[in-house]
C-alpha positions, 0 to 999 in steps of 0.5 A, a space after each residue: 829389361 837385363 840383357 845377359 850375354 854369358 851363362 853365369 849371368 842369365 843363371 843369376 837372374 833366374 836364381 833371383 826370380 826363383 829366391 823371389 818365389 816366382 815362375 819362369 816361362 821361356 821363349 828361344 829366338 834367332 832374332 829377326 822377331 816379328 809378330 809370331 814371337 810376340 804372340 808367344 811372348 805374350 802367351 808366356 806372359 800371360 802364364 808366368 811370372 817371368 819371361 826369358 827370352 833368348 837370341 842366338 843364330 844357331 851355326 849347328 842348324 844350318 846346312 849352308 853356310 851361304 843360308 847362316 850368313 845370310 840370316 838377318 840380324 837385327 839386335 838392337 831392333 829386336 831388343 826394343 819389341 822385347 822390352 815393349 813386350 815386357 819380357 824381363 830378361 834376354 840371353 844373348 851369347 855368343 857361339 864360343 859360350 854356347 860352343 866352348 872348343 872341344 864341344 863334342 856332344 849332341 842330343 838327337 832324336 833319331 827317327 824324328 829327325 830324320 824324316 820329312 823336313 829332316 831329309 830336305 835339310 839333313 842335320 837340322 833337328 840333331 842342331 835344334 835338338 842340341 842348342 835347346 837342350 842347352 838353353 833348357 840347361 841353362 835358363 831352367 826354365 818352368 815352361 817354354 812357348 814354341 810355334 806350330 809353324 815348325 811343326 815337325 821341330 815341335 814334335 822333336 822338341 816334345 819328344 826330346 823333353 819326354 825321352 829325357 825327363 826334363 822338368 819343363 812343359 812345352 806350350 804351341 802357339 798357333 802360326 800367326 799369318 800376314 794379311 795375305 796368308 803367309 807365315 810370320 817368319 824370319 826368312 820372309 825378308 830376304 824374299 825378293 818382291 816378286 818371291 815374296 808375293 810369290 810365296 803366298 801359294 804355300 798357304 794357297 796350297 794347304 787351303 786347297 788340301 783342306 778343301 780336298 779334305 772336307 769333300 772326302 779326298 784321299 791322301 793321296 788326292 791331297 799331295 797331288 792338290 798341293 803339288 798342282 798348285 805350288 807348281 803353277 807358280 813359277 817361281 816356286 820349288 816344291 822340295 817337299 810335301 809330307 801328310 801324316 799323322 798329327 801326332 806321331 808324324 807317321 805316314 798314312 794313305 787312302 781316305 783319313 782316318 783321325 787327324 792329320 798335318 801337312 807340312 811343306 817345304 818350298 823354295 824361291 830364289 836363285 838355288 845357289 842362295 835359295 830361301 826356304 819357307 815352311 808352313 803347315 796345317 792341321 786337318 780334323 782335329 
């Protein structure tokens, strides 16, 4: 496995793949994998000739500095799951190389990313946004595998690819769960044991939503559900439930009407460094 920590590096290894005549899937990472990036390296394994992974704690995302320090970095540990799932290449640059000084220009799109989870965490999408552009620019890649779990940074980055014309196909990934239904993610280990059994109610709570769903509840009988179930957990802050559209992310109301997905925000710890997880859930399609 190459592992490339500069531009001109990971353009020449892509420029090797693509003499040979073979394809190039991608998957972008801030590190601490886990099981759910696994699954999409396998995806994009099982369509393309070549992988690319690449590693980089994005600063432009990260509304806290206390929350960017925070995040785990764990290299060498990562390098080793990429390498036994045969990906062939990783991209690992520092800020400098992806932010050279002077860097002014960022990609946003504005509506998407100012909605839902974009209002809990102002800045965020204008962050993902413009570090994936980046990376599309620089690996070029033929397709690239992201996560349902980030369901409203999917939309985003769907939305961003079609506005700007980017030769590159998006594929999700559904949300791989742990054994007791939490989401596969990165910040999962920064929980505390206690939050950490705590944090189920996110998944406990899209279940009742689903539940309410299926019997012919409302919308609004499906937020009050989700509320009433993450706020008999103590150690849990609700900070943020959207129902909308699947595909559009538009807000609905009264009975639905075609497919719909709940997204939540929801908070543990201490609010000084508070660890905020994220889930979501499709319903009727």
């Amino acid at each position: 496995m190459l592992v490339c920590r500069d531009i001109a590096g990971i353009r020449a290894a892509v420029a090797a793949y693509r003499a040979a005549g073979e394809d190039v899937g991608l998957v972008t990472t801030m590190g601490a994998l886990h099981a759910g990036h696994m699954a999409l390296v396998a995806a994009a394994k099982a369509a393309r000739d070549r992988v690319v992974a690449t590693i980089f704690v994005n600063p432009t995302q990260f509304g806290n500095a206390v929350d960017l320090e925070k995040y785990p970095r764990t290299e060498a540990a990562d390098l080793t799951m990429l390498e036994a799932a045969g990906v062939d290449a990783v991209f690992i640059p520092s800020v400098e190389e992806m932010y050279p000084p002077g860097d002014e220009t960022i990609v946003e799109t504005i509506k998407l990313a100012n909605m839902l989870h974009g209002v809990v965490r102002p800045g965020h999408f204008r962050g993902v946004a413009t570090v994936v552009t980046k990376l599309f620019n620089i690996v070029q890649a033929d397709a690239a595998w992201f996560g349902e779990k980030d369901y409203q940074q999917l939309q985003v980055i769907r939305r961003m690819v079609r506005d700007l014309h980017m030769p590159i196909t998006i594929h999700a990934v559904p949300t791989l769960r742990e054994a007791d239904g939490l989401a596969m993610s990165s910040r999962n280990v920064r929980l505390s044991a206690e939050d950490r059994q705590a944090a189920t109610v996110l998944h406990r709570a899209l279940e009742r939503a689903a539940t309410l769903a299926a019997g012919g509840a409302t919308v609004e009988d499906m937020r009050a559900g989700i509320a009433a179930e993450i706020g008999a957990e103590p150690r849990a802050r609700l900070k943020a439930v959207d129902i909308v559209a699947a595909d559009t992310l538009a807000p609905v109301a009264g009975p639905p009407d075609g497919p719909l997905a709940i997204m939540l925000s929801v908070a543990f710890g201490p609010p000084a460094a508070e660890v905020l997880l994220i889930d979501q859930r499709e319903i009727g399609k």
